[in-house]
N, C-alpha and C positions, 0 to 999 in steps of 0.2 A: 604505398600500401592502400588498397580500397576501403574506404571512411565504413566506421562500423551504421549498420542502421537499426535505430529504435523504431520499433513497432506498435502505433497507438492502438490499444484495442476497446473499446468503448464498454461498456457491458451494463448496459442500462435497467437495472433491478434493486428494486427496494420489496421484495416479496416475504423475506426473511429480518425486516429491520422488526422490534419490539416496541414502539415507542411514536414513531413519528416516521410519516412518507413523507418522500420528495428527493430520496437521492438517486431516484432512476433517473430524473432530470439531468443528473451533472455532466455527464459528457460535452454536453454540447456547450454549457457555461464554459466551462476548463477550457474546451477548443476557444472559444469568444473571447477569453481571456486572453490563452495563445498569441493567438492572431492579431489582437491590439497592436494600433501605434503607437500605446504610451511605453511601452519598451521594446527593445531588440531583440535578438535571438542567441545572446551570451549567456553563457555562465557565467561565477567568478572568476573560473581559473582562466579563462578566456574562449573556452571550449565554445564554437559556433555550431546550433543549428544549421544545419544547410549545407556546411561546408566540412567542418571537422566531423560530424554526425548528419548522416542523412536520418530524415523522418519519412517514414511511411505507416500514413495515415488509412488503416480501413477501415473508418466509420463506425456505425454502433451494430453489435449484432442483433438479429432479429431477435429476440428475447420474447419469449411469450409466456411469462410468471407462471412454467407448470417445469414438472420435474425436468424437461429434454433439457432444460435451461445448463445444466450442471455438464452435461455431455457437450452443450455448443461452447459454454468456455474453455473446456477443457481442450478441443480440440482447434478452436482459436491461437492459444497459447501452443501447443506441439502443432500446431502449422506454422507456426510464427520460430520456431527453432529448426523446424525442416528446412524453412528458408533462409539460413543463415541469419537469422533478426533477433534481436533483443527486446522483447514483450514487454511491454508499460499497459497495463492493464486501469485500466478509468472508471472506478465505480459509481456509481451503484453503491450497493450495502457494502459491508463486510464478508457476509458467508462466499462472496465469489475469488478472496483468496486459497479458502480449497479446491477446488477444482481447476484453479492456474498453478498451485502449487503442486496437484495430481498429477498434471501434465510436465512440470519440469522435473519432475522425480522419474517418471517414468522415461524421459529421456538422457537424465544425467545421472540415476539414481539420487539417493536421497539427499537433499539441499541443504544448507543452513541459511537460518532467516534472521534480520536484526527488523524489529519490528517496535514500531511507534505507537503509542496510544495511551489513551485513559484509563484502556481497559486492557484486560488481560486476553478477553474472549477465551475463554477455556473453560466453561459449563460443557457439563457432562452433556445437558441438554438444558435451554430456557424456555421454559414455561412450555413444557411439553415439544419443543422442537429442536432435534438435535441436528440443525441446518442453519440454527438461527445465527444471525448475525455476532450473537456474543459465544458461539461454538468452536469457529470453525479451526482453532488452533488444536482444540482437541482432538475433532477428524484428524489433521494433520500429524499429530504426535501419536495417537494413538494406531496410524497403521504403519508411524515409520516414514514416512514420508521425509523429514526432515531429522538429521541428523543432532542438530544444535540449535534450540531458540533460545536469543538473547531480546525480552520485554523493555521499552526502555519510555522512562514519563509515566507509569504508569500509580495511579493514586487512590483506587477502587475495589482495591482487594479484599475479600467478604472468604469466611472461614472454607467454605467449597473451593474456589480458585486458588487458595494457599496451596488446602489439600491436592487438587489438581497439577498443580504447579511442583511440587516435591516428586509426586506420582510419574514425571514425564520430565523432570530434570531440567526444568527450564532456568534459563538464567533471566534474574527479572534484576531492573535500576529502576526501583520506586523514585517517585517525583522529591520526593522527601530526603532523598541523596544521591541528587542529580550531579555527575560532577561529568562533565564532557569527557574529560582525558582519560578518567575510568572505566568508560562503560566498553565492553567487552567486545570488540569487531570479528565475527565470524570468519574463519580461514576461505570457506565458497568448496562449490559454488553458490552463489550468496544472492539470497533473494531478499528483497526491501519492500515490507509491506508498510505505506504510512497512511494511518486513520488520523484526517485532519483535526479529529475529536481530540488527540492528545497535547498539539496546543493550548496552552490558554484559551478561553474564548477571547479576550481582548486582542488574539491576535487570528481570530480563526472562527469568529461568530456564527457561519453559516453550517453550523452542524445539527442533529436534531439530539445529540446530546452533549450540551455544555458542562461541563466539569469543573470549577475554576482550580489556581493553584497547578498551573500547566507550564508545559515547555515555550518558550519561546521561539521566532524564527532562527535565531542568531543559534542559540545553543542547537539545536536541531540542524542548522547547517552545518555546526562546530564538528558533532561527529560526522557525518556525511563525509563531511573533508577526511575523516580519519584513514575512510576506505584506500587503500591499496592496491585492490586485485579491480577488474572488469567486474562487473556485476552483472549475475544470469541473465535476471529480469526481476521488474517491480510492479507495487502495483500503488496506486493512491483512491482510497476510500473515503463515504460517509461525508462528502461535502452534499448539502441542503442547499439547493442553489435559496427556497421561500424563505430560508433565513437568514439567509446572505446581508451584508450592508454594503453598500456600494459595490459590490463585487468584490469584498478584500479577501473573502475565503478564494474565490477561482482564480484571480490572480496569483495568490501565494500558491494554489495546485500546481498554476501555470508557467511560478520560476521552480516548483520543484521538479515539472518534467526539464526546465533545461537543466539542475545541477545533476537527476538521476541520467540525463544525456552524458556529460560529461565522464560520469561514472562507470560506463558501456563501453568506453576506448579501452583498447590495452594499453 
């Protein structure tokens, strides 16, 4: 059987963060990390880069922080499923999971998402922009896009996001009754969005917003393993390489591209 192949797709924009730039940087951190000698190209389950999973790498897209920006990812990702490939998308902010999530909807119809974070992202609009980085779940719910979102770590919920959140059915695992073996694994096609934000910072410092009282790598990998089915495609956001410490955030990006590798076999 021909090895499935994951599709790195860079998407270098911090245009819609509210708070702090620096995560148009991260692609190329996360690839540095990658490519290290201090580890191999395993997964847990034994799943090889290279050999059990081929990677193909096309770089960062031209991104030029004006609207086309939203149209070049999105047709990133439906090129990347034209080609028979499973899209791993490398942020950048947040808001570039609408428009890779646009794109696998419009090829698969509508997706279910298990998504990571501190945050819910599901403002109707923040601070006048309804693109912004803390949005884009609601773009998403709101046209249908995804059939099931299941929120998970997540420890910032403020009376609009409740409301939001009832509004659009989501399923949330606040941090505060974080139990691995409970939280809800979408049937798919199943898209994996993780914002490095919803770790701890002690395990995830280079974000531009630390949160504390966060998930761990362990618990984070615990459900990961729960998954069952191939996975559509994912994406990993909101790593700051300028607040990075020693590289421990693009590292930790750069074992979750090989366990979301391993995830992408049937």
């Amino acid at each position: 059987m021909r090895p499935t192949t994951l599709r790195l797709i860079g998407a270098p924009t911090d245009r819609h963060s509210s708070f702090l730039r620096g995560a148009a940087t991260a692609p190329g951190a996360i690839r540095a990390a990658l490519a290290s000698d201090h580890a191999n190209m395993a997964a847990e389950d034994g799943t090889e880069i290279g050999m059990d999973v081929l990677l193909d790498d096309v770089g960062d897209l031209p991104l030029r922080e004006d609207d086309g920006d939203h149209a070049m990812i999105r047709e990133a990702v439906a090129r990347a499923q034209r080609d028979g490939c499973v899209p791993l998308l490398l942020g950048g902010d947040h808001s570039v999971s609408f428009p890779a999530v646009e794109a696998m909807a419009a090829g698969l119809g509508p997706v279910d998402i298990l998504h990571f974070d501190a945050h819910p992202d599901l403002y109707d609009d923040f601070e006048g922009n309804p693109l912004s980085h803390a949005s884009p779940f609601a773009r998403i719910m709101e046209r249908g896009l995804a059939r099931r979102l299941v929120q998970v770590g997540i420890r910032t919920l403020n009376r609009h996001c409740r409301e939001q959140a009832q509004r659009f059915g989501v399923e949330i695992v606040e941090m505060r009754r974080f139990d691995a073996a409970r939280v809800p694994i979408p049937d798919g096609p199943l898209w994996v969005s993780i914002d490095l934000d919803g770790f701890d910072p002690a395990f995830a410092p280079g974000v531009s917003h630390h949160e504390p009282g966060g998930l761990s790598v362990r618990e984070v990998l615990n459900v990961l393993h729960r998954i069952a089915q191939p996975i559509a495609g994912a994406d990993i956001v909101e790593l700051n390489p300028a607040r990075d410490i020693n590289g421990i955030t693009a590292t930790l990006a750069a074992k979750l591209i090989k366990e979301l590798a391993a995830l992408a076999r049937p």
